[in-house]
Structure formats: structure tokens, C-alpha cells
N, C-alpha and C positions, 0 to 999 in steps of 0.2 A: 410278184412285187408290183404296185401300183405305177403305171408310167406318170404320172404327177409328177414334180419337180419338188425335193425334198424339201423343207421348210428348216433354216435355224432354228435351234434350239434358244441363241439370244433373244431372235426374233419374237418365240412363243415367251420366255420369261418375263421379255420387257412388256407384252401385250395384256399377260395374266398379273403385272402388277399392277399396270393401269389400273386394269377392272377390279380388282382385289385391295390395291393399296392404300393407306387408310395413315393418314397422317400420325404423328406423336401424339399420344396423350389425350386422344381422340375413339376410346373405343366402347361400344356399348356393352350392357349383358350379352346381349343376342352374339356378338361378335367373338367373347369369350368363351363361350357354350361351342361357337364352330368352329375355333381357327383348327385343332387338329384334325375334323373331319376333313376342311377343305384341305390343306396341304398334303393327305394323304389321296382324294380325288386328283388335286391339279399335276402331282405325280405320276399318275397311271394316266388320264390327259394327255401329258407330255412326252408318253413312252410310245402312247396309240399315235399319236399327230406324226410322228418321227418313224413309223414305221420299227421300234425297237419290240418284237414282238417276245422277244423270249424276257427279259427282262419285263415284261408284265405278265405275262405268266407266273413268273415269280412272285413278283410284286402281291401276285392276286392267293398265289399258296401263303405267302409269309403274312399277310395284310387278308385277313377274315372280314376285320372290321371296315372294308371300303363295299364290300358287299349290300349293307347295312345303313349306312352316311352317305349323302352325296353333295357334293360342291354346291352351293349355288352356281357357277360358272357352268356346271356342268351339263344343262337342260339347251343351255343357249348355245355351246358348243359341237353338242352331237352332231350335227349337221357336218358340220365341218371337216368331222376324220372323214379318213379313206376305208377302201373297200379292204381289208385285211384278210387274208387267209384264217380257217380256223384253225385254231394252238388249241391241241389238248391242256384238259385242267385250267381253263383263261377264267380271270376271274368275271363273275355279273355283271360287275362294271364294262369289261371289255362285250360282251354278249351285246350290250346292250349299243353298245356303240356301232355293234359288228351291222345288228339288225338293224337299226338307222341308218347304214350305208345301202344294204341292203335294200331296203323297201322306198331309197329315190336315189337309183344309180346314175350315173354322172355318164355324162358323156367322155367320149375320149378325146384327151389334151384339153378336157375343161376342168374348171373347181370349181368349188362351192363359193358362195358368196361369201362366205365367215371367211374362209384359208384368206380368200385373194385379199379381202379387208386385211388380215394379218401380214399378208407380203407387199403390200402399197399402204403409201401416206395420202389415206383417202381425205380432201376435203371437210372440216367437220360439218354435220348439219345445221342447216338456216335456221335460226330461231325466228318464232314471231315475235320476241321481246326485244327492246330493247339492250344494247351490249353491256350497259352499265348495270342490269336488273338482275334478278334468279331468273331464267329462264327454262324452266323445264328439267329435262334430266338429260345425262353425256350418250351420248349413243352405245356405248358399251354398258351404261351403270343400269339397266334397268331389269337387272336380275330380281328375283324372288327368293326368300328364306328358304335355305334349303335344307331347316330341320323338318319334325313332325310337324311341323304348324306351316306348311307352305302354302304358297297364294294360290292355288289350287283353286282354291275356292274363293278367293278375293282375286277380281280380275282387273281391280282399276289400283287397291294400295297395294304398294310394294316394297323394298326394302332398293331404296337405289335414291342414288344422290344429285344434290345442282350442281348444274353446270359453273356457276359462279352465285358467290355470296354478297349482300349488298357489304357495303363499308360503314360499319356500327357509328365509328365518330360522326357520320355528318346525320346520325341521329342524334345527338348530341347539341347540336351546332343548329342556329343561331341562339342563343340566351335571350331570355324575355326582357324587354324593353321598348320604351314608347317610340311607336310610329313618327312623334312631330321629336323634332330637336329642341328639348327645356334647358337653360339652364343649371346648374350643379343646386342653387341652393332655391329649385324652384319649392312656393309654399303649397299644404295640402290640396288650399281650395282648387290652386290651378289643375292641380291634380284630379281632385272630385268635378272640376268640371270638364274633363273630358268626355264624363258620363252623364250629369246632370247638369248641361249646358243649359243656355240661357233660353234657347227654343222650348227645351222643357220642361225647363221654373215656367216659362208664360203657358206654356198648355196648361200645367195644374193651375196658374193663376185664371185664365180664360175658365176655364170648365166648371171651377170651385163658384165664382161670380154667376153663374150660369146656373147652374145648381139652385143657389141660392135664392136667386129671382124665380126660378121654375114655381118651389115650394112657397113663394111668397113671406118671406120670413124679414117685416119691413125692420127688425132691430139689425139688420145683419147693413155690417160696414165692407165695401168693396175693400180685397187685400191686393196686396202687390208682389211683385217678387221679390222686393227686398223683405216685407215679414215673412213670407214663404220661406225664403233663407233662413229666416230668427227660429220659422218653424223647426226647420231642419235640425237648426242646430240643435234645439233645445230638445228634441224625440231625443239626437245622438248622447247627449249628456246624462239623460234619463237613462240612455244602455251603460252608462257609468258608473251612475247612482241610481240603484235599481229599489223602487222605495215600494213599499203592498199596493198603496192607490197612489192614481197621477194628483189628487187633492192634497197629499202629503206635501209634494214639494212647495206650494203655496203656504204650508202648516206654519204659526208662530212661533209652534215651538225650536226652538236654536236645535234640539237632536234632529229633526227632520228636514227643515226648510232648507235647500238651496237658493242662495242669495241670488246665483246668475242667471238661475231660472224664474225667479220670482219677480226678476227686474227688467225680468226682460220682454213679458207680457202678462197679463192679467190671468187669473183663472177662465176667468169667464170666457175673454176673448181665445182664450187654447181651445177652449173646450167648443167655441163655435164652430172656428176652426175644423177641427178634429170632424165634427156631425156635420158640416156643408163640403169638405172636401170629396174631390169628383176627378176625373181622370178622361169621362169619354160622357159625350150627349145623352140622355136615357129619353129624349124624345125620341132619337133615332133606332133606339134597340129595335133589333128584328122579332118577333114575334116567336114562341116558343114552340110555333109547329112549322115555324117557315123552313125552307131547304138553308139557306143562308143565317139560321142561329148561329149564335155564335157564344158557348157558355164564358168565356173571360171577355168578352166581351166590354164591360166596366172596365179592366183596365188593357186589352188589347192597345192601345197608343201605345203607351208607355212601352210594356214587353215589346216592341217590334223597333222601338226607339233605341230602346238599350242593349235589343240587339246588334244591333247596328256600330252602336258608340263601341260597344266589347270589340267588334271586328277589327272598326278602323283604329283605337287607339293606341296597338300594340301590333307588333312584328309577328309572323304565323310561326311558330316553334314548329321543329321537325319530330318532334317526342309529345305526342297526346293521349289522351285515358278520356273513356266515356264512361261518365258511372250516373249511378241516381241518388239524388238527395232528399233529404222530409222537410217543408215548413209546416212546421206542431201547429195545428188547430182542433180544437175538440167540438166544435158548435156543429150546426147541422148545415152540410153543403155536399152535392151531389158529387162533388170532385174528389171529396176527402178516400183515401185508402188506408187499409188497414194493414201494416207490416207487423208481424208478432217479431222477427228476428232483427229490427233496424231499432236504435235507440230512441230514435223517435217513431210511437208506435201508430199514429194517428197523424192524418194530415194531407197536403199535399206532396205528390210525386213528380219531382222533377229531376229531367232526363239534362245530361250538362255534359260539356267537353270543357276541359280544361288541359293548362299546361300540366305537364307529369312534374314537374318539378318544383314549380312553385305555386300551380295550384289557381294560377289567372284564369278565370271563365272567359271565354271566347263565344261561346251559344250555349243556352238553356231552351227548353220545352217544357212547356206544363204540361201531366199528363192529364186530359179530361174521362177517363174513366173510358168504359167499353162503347162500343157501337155498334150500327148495324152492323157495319163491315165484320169478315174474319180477325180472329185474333192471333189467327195459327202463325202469323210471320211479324208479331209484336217487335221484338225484338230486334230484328233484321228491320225490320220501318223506320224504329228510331236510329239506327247508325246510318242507314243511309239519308234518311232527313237531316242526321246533322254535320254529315259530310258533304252535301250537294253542294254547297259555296264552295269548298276547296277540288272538288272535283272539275268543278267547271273554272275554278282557276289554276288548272296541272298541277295541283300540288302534290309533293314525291315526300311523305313522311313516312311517319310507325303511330299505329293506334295502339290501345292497350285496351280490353273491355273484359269484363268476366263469363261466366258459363250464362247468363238470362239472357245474352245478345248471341251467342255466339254458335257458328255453324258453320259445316265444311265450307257450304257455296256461299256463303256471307263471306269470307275468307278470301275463297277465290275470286267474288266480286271486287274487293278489293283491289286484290293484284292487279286485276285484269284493268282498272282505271288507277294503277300505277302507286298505290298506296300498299306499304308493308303493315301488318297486322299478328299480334299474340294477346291470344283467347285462353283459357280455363274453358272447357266444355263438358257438358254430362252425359256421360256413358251411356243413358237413353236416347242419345240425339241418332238422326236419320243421319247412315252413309260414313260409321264410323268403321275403321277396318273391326273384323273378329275377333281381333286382341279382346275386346271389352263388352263385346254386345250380340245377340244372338241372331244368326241370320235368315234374313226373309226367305220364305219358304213358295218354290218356282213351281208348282204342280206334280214338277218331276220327281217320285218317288225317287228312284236309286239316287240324283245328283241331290237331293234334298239331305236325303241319309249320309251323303259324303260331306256336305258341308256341314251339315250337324255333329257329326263327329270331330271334326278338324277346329271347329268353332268352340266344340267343351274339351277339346284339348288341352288350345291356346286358351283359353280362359280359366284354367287349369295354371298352367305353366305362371302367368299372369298374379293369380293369387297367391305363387310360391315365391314370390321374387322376392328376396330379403331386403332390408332398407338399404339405399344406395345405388340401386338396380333399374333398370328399365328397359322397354321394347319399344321398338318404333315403327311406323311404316310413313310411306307419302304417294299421295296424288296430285298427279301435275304437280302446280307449284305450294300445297299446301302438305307440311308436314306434321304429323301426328306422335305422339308421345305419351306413354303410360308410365310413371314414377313413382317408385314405392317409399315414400316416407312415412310416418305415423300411419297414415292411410294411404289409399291411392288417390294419384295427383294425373290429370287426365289434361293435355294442353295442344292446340292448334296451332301454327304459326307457319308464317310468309316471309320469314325475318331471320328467323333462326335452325339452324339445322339441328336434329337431334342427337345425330352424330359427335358435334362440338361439346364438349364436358367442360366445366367448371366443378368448382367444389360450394356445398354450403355448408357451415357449422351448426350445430345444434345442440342444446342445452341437455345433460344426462339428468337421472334421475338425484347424484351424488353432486350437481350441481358446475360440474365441470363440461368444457364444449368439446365436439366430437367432431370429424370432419369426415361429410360423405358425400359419395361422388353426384353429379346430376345432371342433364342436358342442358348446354345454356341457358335455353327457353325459360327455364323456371326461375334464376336471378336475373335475368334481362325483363320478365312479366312483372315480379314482386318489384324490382328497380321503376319499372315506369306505368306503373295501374294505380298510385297513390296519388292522380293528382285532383281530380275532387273529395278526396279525404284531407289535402293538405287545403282546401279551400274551406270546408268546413271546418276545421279545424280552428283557421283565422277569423272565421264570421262570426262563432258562437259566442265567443268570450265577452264583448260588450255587444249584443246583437240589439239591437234597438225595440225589438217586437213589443207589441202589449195586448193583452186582451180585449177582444175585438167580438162586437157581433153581427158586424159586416164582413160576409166570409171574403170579397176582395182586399182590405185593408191588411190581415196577415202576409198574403203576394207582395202590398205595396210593401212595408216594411221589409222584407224578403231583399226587394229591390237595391232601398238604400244601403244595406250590408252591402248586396252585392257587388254598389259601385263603388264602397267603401274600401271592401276587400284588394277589388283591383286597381282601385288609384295607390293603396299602402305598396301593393306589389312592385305598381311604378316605380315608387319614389324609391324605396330602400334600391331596384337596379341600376337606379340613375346616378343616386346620392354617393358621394365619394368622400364624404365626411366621414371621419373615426366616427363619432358618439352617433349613428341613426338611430330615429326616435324609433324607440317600441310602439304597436298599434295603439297602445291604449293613450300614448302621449299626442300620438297622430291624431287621435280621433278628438282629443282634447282642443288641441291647436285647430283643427278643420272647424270645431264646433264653434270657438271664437272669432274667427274668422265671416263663421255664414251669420251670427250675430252682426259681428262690426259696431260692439258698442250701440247699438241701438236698442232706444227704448220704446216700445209699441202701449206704454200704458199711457191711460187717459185720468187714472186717478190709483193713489198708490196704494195697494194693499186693500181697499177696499171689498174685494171680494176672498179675501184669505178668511179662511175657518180661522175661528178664536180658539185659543189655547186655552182650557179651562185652568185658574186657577182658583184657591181656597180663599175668600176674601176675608180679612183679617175686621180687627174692630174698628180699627180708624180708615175703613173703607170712605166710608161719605166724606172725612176730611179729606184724602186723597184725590176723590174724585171733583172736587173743587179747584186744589190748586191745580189738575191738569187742565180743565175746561178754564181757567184763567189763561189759558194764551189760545187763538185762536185758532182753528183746525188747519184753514188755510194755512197759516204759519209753517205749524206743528206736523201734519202727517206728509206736506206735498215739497218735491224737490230735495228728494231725502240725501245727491248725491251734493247736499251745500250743506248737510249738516256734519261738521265735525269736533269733535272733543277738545276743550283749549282748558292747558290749564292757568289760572291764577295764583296773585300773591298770598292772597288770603282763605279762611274756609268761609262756606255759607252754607246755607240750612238747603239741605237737598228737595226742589218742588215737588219732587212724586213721594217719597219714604218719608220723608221728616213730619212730625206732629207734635202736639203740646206734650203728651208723654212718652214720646222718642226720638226725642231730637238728633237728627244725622244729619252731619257736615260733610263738604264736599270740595275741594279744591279744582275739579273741575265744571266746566260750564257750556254749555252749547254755543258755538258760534255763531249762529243764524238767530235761535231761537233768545239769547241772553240769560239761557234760563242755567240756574246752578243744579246740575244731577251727580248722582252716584255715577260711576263709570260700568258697574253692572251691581245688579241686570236693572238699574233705574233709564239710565240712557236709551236703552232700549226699548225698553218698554212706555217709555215717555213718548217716542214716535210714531211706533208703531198700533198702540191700542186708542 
């Protein structure tokens, strides 16, 4: 008999639940696949630890099957028994223990470090993380899978759990909202100019005037910020009223012309507008072989302006998604990319962080296409580029990003600067456990040949998993997960344990939903990766854009959505009104506003395309009685001409002639003249 000091049996059961025990409603495939293996190991375990030698003797006649299965517990354990006598007929399990004691015998009146852990309340280990964080794994939990697919040959993932989980709600928490205190019934414009302040209406007005002068273009009249605003608004309304050419809105004819656009600057003067507008010096551009090019270079101000405004104007949400978006351009620019799989297939690539929720851009990147540099860590570049500002102000959130960014050690960089993160990642990536991927091959023949087989085992096992099912492993603080629904579903994460189960429903083929099981991870990823899909989403529908064959001009449009976007978001979290306006009434209201009722013409309607129509016989009488009053009168100050009517009829000045005489009871105010109310009125002033 071993001079050791017996150990309780409560002792050992309370020890092996720790490391074993596995919350409600919290169990994986893997888990199900072994609970009978292990119970029947932690048994013959408990018999060896106890010194009960004849009862596992039995145990190992009656139980063939522990021969064959062994605990996860059970690797980490051996150490621990004692030196046993041999029992005829013990079963392999016992052998194996027997020869562990054997080949590192123990002193006498000492134990193993495992027993004495099991009969003292040791201290738990110092974590290097923070208390409130994941930090690692429990000192007990870092067993390995202890079916055919064991870590054997995977030395870093394992199957063993955190010490502690963050708390989901204060990923939740705080809700988007503006940084300054407005008002309840503040109006759009204050809103759009959180982003298109007035420092930034004057850079477009300085650079456009600059412009101008450069090219020597003496018809060109200096603008201000306040037409810059009328500019504004009138692109915005045009995303409203989306007409084939921008000459249409100017058009006579009543089906096309909008009035508030046509009154509110000339054709001419939009369209100089439009061809001298400028955003950055082109005296100053760097040269296209200098180290310091700079291809956005045109509108570089602006982007680093509006990066800025995005930052400051809104509160940092604990719940973010980096994804990428297209602005469609088809013309020829070195920047453009080609996506076959994104709805927009052509264009620019831009990389964005926005809220998961509502979809507020916080930072955007353009991407300018390849370079010298490698490309091998694309994706890892852009998340840390567009987390460096929150990194360097401690910020403690959740990202969300899909399988093109995502990678173990992107993951764990993360953590490690105190940010939680869930990724979708592809089963090609470097440093995924064997579940999914085939392992590097170490020189060594025999251990090459053992991982190779454990590796088409598990990828075996893997492709059998019926829907519902999954396997998991983790490293350090990044947990892995392979999920069988329609397809496999392959997901990272700092955030969520694999172990945690939710359910998700799913549509049958008979049209009814079905409910199956699935690791948090994958409704907490779909719950918060949509929030630049919920940004486009809000920017498309009156997006302002127009065809452009200045490939910067499509970005600038880009822009004004994008402040658009985020000023509507404002307002709807601010506003505490029942009726909040929908975007498209928002954008209406903002557009009248950056007018403000003013008029930028110098002469009215004179550069509107004419409206052909069919001239009748009594044309030249016609054309008399209009020229009978004078132009001055007749086309200028169109906002004094209105319809009165009289006690009597009188012969209409534009329609009536000796053989068709038409009366009219009403009369022009201004002009004294008697017209038809249509389309004579109308056309009386305007031709």
C-alpha cells in the first residue's frame, strides 16, 4: 500500500467536475460524441487515485470499452496516481497508469504536484490580462480532445475554455448619438453641418476661384459659400429627381423642368460651376515619379476633413463592423477595381468602419490599388489602420469583419490592445487548428505521417457533421469554430466562446422554419457585421452621383452622401418627435435650406433649351402680340408675376386671333396683359 495519505473521494469528484463541468445548455457535438467515454475513464481514475484496486480490476473485466476511449482528463492526470501493486487481469487503462508511476517514482512522504493541487486551495494563476477581460485559459481547462482527432499533433489549439467572459450588454451600450448637445427639433442643415462646416464650404470656395484663375477662364465669376450651398443643394435634389441629362432640369418642357432648380441658378452658371470646381492646388501636385505622390491627391483635403468631422461628431459605439464598399465609375482611372461578386462591379474600393447598428461611418479609406510593397497582409493593414485612433485612445469594444481581413494573429492583436473581435475566416488561412486544413509538413518523416493521418481523420469527422453540429478548438485567447449549416461555416472570435449555444431558425424546403443548434458566435457575427450594409443601404436611394469624366468628382459625390448619411442618422437619435422625417423628406428639407430661397440668376431662363413645339397658322399673329410688351417686362422677375382674375373676359394676348378668338378672365399682374391660365400664361413668360 502506498504511504501517501489517502485523498477523498469528494475531494476528487469536486476537482473532476471543475475540469469537466460544462454549464446547461451549453454542449457541443464534440462533447456529445464523449460524455460516455469520459465517465467511464473518470471512474477507473477515481478507483486508481483511491487506491481501490480490486474494483478496477473489475471495472476493466466488465468495461472492454475504456480500453479503447480515454478521458481528456485522463493524459493530464497520470502523473498524479500512485505507485500500485499489480492486479492480475487490470485493465490498459490501469497498466498505463501503473507505468507512469513507474517510470518517475516519487519520493517518500512526497506527491506529485497534480494530488497536492487536488488536496490544497492553491492560489489561482496571475493572468497578464486585465480582470475584467478573457484572459487565457483556468489552470485545470487546458486539456485536449480526447477522441481519435487529439491535439497530438496540434500543440498550440486545444479544446479548453476562458477563464472569464466579457459582459455582451456593454457591447450594446452606448447608442449612437451626437457628440455636441442639439436641441430636439434641431434642423437638417445643423446637422449636415457638422460635416460640411463652414471651413469646408470656404476650402471648396477658395480652390474652385483658384482653379479658375489658374486656367484663365476671364467669363468665370468668383462664387461664395452661400452659392456653393445653392450648389449643394440643387446636386441633393437632382438625387431626387433623377432626370437622363442635368440639361433636362432647365428643359421648358412642364414634364421635365424642375422649378427649384431652374430658379435657382442658370444653366450656364451650374455648369461652370460643375467644370472649375477644385478641392486641392494642382500647382502644388507632387510629380508622378516623386516618392511623395499622392494618387487622391485632388481631393486628399476634403477626405482627411471628413475624416475628422465623422470622428468628432458622434459618440465611439462599443459594437463595430469593417467592411468595403463600391463607388460605380466606369471611365478610365488607375484606382478603379473590378469585383464580379459585389453589386457594383466597377469602381472605387473603399474600406469603412461603421456603427453595427445604424450603420454611421466613423472612417473610410480609399483603396489606391497595389504597390511596391507586399500584399500578403492586405487585409490585416486595413483593420489596423482603421483602428489606430481607437487604439491609441483605449478603446475596449467588438469589431465585426468577414473571412478578406481576418486571421488568427489579427485576432489576437486585437485582444492583446484590448479590443474583442468575430471574424468568418477561410479554411486556407495560416495557423487554423486540423479540423479544416492540412498540416505543414516538419521534415520528419514518422511525425509528418502521424499528423497526416489525425489531420484526414479530423477532416473526415468534420465533413460528417450533420446540420446543427460543430467542433471547436482555441488558442490563447482566440476561439475557433467549424459549423455545419447548408455549408460549412468557419468563424474566429475573442468575444464569444464556442461552447455557448444559441439556436437559429431556418427556412425548409415546404417553407416552414426549423430550429438548430449553433455556437453563439455565429448570431452575435450575423447580429453585428451589417453595419456598412446598413450604410449603404441609406446612401443609394437618393445618392446624388452623376456622370463624371473626372475620375475625382465620383469620390466627391461619394462624400456628400456620406455626410448625408450621417447627419439623417443623427437626427432620427436625437429627434423625440412621433412623425421623424424619412431620408428622402430629410434630404428635401436640408436641400431647401442650403438654397435659402436664393436666387444666383442674372437673367431668367435664358439659357434653358427650348421646347420644340409645332407652329400653327396664326404663328406670326402670335408672335406680334408677345413682342408687343417688352422683354424686360415680360421674361424678368418672374417671382411678381401672378394670375388675377377679372370681372370680365378679354381676348387672350398669346392664343387669340382674328379666326379664333379666345377669352380669358384672367390677366397678369405685373404684365396687365390678359392670358389663358394654360399653357398661354406660361408660355407667355417664359418663351
Amino acid at each position: 500500500m502506498s504511504r501517501n495519505k489517502p485523498i477523498s473521494d469528494d475531494l476528487i469528484a469536486q476537482e473532476l467536475e471543475e475540469m469537466f463541468g460544462i454549464p446547461d445548455g451549453m454542449i457541443s457535438e464534440d462533447d456529445l460524441e464523449e460524455s460516455d467515454s469520459e465517465q467511464g475513464a473518470e471512474e477507473d481514475l477515481v478507483r486508481v487515485l483511491t487506491g481501490d484496486d480490486v474494483l478496477l480490476s473489475s471495472t476493466a473485466i466488465s468495461s472492454p470499452s475504456s480500453s479503447t476511449c480515454q478521458s481528456p482528463s485522463l493524459p493530464r492526470l497520470q502523473s498524479a496516481s500512485r505507485s500500485t501493486p499489480a492486479v492480475p487481469h487490470q485493465s490498459p487503462s490501469a497498466s498505463r497508469l501503473q507505468s507512469a508511476s513507474r517510470s518517475a517514482p516519487l519520493p517518500p512522504q512526497q506527491q506529485s504536484p497534480s494530488v497536492a493541487r487536488l488536496q490544497s486551495d492553491a492560489a489561482p494563476i496571475a493572468s497578464p490580462y486585465p480582470p475584467d477581460r478573457i484572459d487565457g485559459v483556468s489552470e485545470l481547462s487546458d486539456f485536449s480532445s480526447s477522441d481519435s482527432d487529439s491535439d497530438i499533433d496540434e500543440t498550440d489549439w486545444k479544446k479548453q475554455e476562458w477563464t472569464q467572459n466579457p459582459d455582451l450588454s456593454y457591447f450594446d451600450t452606448p447608442h449612437i448619438q451626437s457628440s455636441k448637445q442639439l436641441p430636439n427639433r434641431t434642423k437638417p442643415l445643423t446637422y449636415f453641418g457638422l460635416f460640411f462646416s463652414d471651413d469646408v464650404l470656404q476650402m471648396i470656395v477658395d480652390q474652385t476661384n483658384l482653379y479658375a484663375s489658374q486656367v484663365g477662364n476671364r467669363n468665370w465669376t468668383p462664387t461664395t459659400v452661400e452659392e456653393i450651398k445653392a450648389f449643394l443643394g440643387v446636386l441633393i435634389q437632382m438625387g431626387i429627381h433623377v432626370l437622363p441629362s442635368i440639361e433636362d432640369y432647365w428643359s421648358s418642357d412642364p414634364v421635365l423642368q424642375v422649378p427649384e432648380i431652374a430658379e435657382t441658378m442658370t444653366l450656364k452658371r451650374f455648369q461652370h460651376i460643375m467644370k472649375h470646381l477644385h478641392l486641392n492646388d494642382n500647382s502644388q501636385m507632387p510629380a508622378r515619379d516623386s516618392d511623395d505622390y499622392d494618387k487622391l491627391y485632388k481631393i486628399r483635403p476634403l477626405l482627411e476633413k471628413l475624416n475628422e468631422k465623422c470622428q468628432e461628431s458622434a459618440i465611439t459605439t462599443n459594437s463595430q463592423s469593417i467592411d468595403e464598399c463600391m463607388i460605380k465609375f466606369k471611365g478610365r482611372s488607375s484606382l478603379k477595381q473590378y469585383m464580379p461578386m459585389k453589386p457594383v462591379k466597377r469602381g472605387y474600393k473603399v474600406w469603412v468602419r461603421a456603427d453595427s447598428s445604424t450603420g454611421y461611418v466613423y472612417m473610410f479609406r480609399i483603396y489606391t490599388g497595389k504597390t511596391d510593397t507586399t500584399e500578403t497582409g492586405l487585409g490585416s493593414n486595413v483593420i489596423k489602420s482603421l483602428c489606430e485612433p481607437l487604439i491609441r485612445a483605449n478603446y475596449r469594444g467588438h469589431f465585426a469583419f468577414d473571412n478578406f481581413f481576418s486571421s488568427t494573429d489579427l485576432l489576437q492583436y486585437l485582444f492583446d490592445h484590448e479590443i474583442y473581435s468575430t471574424a468568418t475566416v477561410r479554411s486556407d488561412r495560416q495557423d487554423l487548428p486540423l479540423l479544416v486544413k492540412k498540416p505543414k509538413l516538419t521534415g520528419d518523416k514518422e511525425a509528418d505521417s502521424k499528423t497526416a493521418e489525425a489531420s484526414k481523420r479530423q477532416n473526415a469527422r468534420v465533413k460528417k457533421m450533420k446540420r446543427g453540429k460543430w467542433k471547436w478548438r482555441v488558442k490563447r485567447n482566440v476561439a475557433f469554430a467549424v459549423w455545419r449549416d447548408t455549408k460549412q461555416v468557419t468563424v474566429l472570435s475573442t468575444a464569444f466562446h464556442p461552447k455557448q449555444r444559441r439556436t437559429c431558425s431556418r427556412t425548409q424546403k415546404d417553407g416552414t422554419k426549423k430550429a438548430y443548434n449553433c455556437p453563439q458566435m455565429i448570431p452575435e457575427y450575423t447580429k453585428r457585421m451589417g453595419g456598412v450594409d446598413r450604410f449603404d443601404q441609406k446612401r443609394t436611394p437618393y445618392a446624388v452621383g452623376r456622370k463624371s469624366k473626372k475620375w475625382w468628382k465620383r469620390i466627391f459625390y461619394f462624400l456628400i452622401d456620406l455626410a448625408i448619411t450621417n447627419a439623417y442618422i443623427l437626427y432620427k437619435s436625437n429627434s423625440r418627435v412621433h412623425n421623424v422625417m424619412t431620408q428622402k423628406y430629410f434630404r428635401i428639407a436640408l436641400s431647401k435650406e442650403l438654397i435659402n430661397n436664393l436666387s444666383f440668376r442674372k437673367r431668367s431662363f435664358h439659357s434653358m433649351p427650348k421646347y420644340n413645339i409645332k407652329k400653327s397658322k396664326q404663328s406670326n399673329e402670335r408672335q406680334k402680340t408677345v413682342h408687343s410688351v417688352p422683354d424686360g417686362l415680360r421674361t424678368e422677375q418672374l417671382g411678381e408675376h401672378w394670375p388675377v382674375e377679372i370681372e370680365t373676359y378679354k381676348r387672350c394676348r398669346l392664343c387669340s386671333t382674328k379666326t379664333n378668338n379666345k377669352r380669358s378672365k384672367i390677366i397678369c399682374e405685373r404684365c396687365e396683359v390678359p392670358l389663358c391660365i394654360s399653357p398661354c400664361f406660361r408660355q407667355f413668360h417664359f418663351d
